[in-house]
N, C-alpha and C positions, 0 to 999 in steps of 0.2 A: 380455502385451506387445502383442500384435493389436489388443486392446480398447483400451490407451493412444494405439497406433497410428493407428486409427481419428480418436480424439478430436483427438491432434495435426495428422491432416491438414487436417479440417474448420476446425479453427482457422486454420491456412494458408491456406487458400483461400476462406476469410468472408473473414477481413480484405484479403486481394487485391481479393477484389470490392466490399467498400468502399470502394475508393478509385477504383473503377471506378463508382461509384454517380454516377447526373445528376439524381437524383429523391429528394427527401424521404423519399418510403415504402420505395425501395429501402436508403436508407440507414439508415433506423430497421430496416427487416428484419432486415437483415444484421448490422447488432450486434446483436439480440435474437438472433439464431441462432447468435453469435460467442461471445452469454456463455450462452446454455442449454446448447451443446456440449460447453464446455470446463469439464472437472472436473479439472483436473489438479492442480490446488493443494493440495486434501486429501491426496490419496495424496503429495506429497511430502512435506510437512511429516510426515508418517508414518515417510516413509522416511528421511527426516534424523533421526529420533530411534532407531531400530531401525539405522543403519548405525553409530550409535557408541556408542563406552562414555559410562556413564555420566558421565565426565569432563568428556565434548566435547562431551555433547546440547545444553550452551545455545552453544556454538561452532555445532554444526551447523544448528540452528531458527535462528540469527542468518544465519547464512550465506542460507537462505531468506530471512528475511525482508529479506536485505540485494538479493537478486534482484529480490522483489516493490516492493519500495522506488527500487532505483534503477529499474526498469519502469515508475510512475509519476510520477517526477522526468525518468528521460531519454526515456521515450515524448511526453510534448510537447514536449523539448525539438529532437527527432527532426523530429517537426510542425513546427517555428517554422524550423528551418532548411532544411528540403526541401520544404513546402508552398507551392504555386505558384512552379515553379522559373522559366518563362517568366517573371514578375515579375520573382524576385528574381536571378534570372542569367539576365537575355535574352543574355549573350554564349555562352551554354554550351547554352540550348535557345531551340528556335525554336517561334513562337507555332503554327505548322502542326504542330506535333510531338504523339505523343499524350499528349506531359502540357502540352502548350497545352489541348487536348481534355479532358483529366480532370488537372485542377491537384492531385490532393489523391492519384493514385495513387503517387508517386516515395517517399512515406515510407512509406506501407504496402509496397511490394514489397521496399524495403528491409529491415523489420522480416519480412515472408514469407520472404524467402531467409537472413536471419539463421536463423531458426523452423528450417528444411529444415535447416542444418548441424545444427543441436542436437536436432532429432529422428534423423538417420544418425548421431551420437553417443551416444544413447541405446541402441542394439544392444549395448555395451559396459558397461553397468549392472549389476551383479552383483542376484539376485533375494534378498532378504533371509529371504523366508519360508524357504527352502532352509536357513538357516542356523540352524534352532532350534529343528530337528525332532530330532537327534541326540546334539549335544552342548551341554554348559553353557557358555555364551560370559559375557563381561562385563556385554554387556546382560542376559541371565537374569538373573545374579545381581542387578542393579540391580532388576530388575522385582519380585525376589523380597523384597525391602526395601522398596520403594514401594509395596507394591499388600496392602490387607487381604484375608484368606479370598476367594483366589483363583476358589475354585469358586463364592461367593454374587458374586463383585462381576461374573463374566462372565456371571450371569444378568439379572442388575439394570437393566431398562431405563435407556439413558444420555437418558431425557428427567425420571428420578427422581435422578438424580444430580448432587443441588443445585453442590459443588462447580465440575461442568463448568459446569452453565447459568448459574451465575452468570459464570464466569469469560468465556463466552463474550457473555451479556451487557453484558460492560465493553467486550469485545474488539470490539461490534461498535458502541457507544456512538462506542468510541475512532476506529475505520474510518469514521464517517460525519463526525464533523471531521476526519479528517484528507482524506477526498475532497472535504467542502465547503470545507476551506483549500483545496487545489490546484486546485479551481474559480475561489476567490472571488480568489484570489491573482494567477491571470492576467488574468483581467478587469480586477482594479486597476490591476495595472501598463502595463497599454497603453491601458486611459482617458484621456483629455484630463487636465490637471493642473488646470484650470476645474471640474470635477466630483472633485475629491480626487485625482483618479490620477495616474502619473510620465509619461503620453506615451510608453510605451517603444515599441519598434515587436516585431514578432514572436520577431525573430531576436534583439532581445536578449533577451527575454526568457527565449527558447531556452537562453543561455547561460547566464543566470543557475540554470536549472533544472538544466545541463550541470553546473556546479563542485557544483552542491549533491549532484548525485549522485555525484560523484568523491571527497566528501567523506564519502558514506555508506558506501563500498566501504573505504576508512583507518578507520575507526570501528570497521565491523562484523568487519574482520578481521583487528584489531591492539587493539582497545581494550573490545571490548562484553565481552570474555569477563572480563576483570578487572575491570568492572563488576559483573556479574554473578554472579562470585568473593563480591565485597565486600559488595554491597546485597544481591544476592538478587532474584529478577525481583519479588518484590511492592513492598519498596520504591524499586526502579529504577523502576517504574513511575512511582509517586506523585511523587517528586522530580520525575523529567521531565513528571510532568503539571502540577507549580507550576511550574517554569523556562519551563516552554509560554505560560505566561498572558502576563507581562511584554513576552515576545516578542511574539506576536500585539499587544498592545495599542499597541504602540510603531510599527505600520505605517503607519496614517494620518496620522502626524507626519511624515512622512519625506519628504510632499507637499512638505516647504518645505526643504529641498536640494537639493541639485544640485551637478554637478560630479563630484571626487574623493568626496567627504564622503557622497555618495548612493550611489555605490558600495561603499565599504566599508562604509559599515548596511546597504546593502539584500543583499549580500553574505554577509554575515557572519551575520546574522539568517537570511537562507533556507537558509546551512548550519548554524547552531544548531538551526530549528526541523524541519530535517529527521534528524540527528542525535535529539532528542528524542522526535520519533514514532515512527521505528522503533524508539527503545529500550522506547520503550510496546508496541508493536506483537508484540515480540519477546516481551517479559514475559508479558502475557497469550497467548500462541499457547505458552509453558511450562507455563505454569498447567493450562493445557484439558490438553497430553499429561501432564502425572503424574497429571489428575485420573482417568486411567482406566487400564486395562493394556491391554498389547502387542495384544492380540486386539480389543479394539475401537477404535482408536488412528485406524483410515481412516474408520470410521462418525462418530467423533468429530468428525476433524476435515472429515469433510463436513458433517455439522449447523451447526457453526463456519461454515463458510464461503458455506453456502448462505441460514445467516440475517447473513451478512456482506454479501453481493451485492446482499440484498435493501433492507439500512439503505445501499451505497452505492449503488442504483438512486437513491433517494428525495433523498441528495444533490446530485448536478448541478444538475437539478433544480429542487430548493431553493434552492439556491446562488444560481441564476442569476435567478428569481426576487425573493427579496432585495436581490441586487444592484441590479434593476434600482429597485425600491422606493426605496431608498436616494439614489441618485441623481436623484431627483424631492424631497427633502428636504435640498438642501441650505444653506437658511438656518434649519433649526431649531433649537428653543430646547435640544432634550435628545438629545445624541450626533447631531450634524446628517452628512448624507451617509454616508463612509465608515466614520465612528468608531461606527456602528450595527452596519454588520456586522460588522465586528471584534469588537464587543463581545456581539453573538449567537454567534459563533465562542467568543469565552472560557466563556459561560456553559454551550456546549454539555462544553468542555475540564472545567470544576469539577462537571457532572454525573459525567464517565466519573469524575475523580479522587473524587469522595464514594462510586461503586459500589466503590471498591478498599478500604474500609473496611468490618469488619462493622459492623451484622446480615448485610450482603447479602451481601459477598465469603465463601464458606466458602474457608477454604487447604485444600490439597492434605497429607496429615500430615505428608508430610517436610521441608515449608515453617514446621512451628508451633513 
């Protein structure tokens, strides 16, 4: 718990000083040191599979993934309403005030003292390994059905164990479109409407990411688990990875609405398409824990996530990049402007959906 301890503080107080940052380098530092610190994401997704029965593991992996999910839906959405507050409420703060002084601190300290409750909450965590030293629980017996000759599979380096690597190469396919959608998606929307984009301004934008996250919270814990029931996380994937395409592709159209009518597509689509990636998201982060047993399960899913960080470093990025390309082409002859990235977005969506298919995907045996 000290070690997790440790981890959560640093992560607290990088991002504080983030928003405290008046310099390019200080601020490239500080999130380089924000995301090499924090490992916490492996060991939960761990502990979401090891705190329940068999039953409830794709209830509980969803539940994470529905945290992780709505944290990059409502973390800019966070951003768009509390960044530069003297702007955007000169009646609430004064330009002499220190977020006149550091415009970009009021939603980091917010999302920090958020951080501080749920690390004094985490004291109250029940330690799991405690629970499977003595007696035979629901999980054992699950483990004991999933998992071949015990004693060879916890020898077996997990970088030999095709199953995982493939699974986690889909997973991490999947993670760098879905952080260059959430890149390339803001920039759209608050681009001039001269260059393909809707003119939105920050804060609505903010919002529109606000309902998509509110929409992912209804989903993930009322509706993914009867998904899941049904399809099965390999073919929930694959569906949601064809529903993805339409969606994405139908965005640069939308340049020519306005009103009610732009709302409700642009709406509805950023709740659809965020609905669909986490149900991606969710599937493959199943795949990877049954591909291994209880005992290597945090190795696992740190591999998982450390070659996750590294395809969505390379995104933003990318993203932005593109983006910018794009919008210097827009009287071309083939997918002019916007309908280019879009359509490098889909093509990235049809690579993850062809990994989900063998040769490459091996299933997990209790998935064939």
């Amino acid at each position: 718990f000290l070690t997790r301890l440790r981890i959560y503080t640093f992560s607290i107080v990088l991002n504080t000083l983030f928003g405290l940052s008046v310099k390019y380098w200080m601020a490239v530092t500080t999130r380089f040191l924000l995301g090499a610190l924090n490992g916490l994401l492996a060991p939960i997704k761990a502990y979401s599979i090891e705190v329940c029965r068999a039953e409830h593991q794709a209830l509980g992996l969803s539940i994470v993934s529905t945290a992780w999910g709505i944290g990059l839906v409502v973390g800019p959405a966070i951003g768009g309403y509390l960044a530069q507050p003297v702007k955007q409420y000169p009646h609430l703060f004064h330009e002499k005030s220190i977020f006149g002084r550091f415009p970009y601190l009021l939603p980091c300290l917010c999302i920090s003292l958020f951080a501080l409750l749920v690390l004094i909450s985490c004291i109250w965590l029940p330690e799991t390994l405690h629970k499977h030293k003595g007696l035979e629980t629901g999980v054992e017996a699950a483990e004991a059905s999933t998992t071949q000759g015990s004693a060879e599979s916890h020898k077996k380096s997990l970088f030999r164990n095709w199953p995982l690597m493939s699974s986690i190469i889909t997973y991490c396919v999947f993670s760098l479109h879905d952080t260059a959608y959430s890149e390339i998606f803001s920039l759209w929307t608050v681009s001039d409407r001269k260059y393909g984009g809707l003119s939105f301004s920050s804060k609505d934008v903010g919002q529109v990411l606000a309902v998509a996250g509110a929409s992912l919270l209804v989903y993930q814990l009322f509706i993914y688990r009867w998904v899941d029931k049904i399809l099965g996380p390999i073919n929930s994937t694959r569906i949601a990875s064809v529903l993805s395409i339409p969606i994405i592709a139908a965005y640069p159209f939308m340049t020519h609405l306005s009103g009610i009518r732009l709302g409700v597509a642009l709406y509805s689509a950023a709740m659809i398409k965020s609905v669909l990636a986490i149900t991606i998201i969710t599937g493959t982060s199943l795949l990877q824990n049954k591909a291994v047993p209880q005992g290597q399960r945090g190795a696992a899913n740190g591999i998982a996530t450390t070659a996750m960080s590294l395809f969505k470093a390379v995104a933003p990025a990318g993203a932005g990049v593109l983006f910018s390309w794009a919008q210097k082409r827009q009287h071309a002859a083939f997918f002019p402007g916007d309908q280019m990235v879009f359509l490098l977005l889909n093509l990235t969506e049809v690579i993850g959906l062809m990994l989900t298919f063998k040769p490459f995907l091996a299933v997990p045996q209790q998935y064939k």
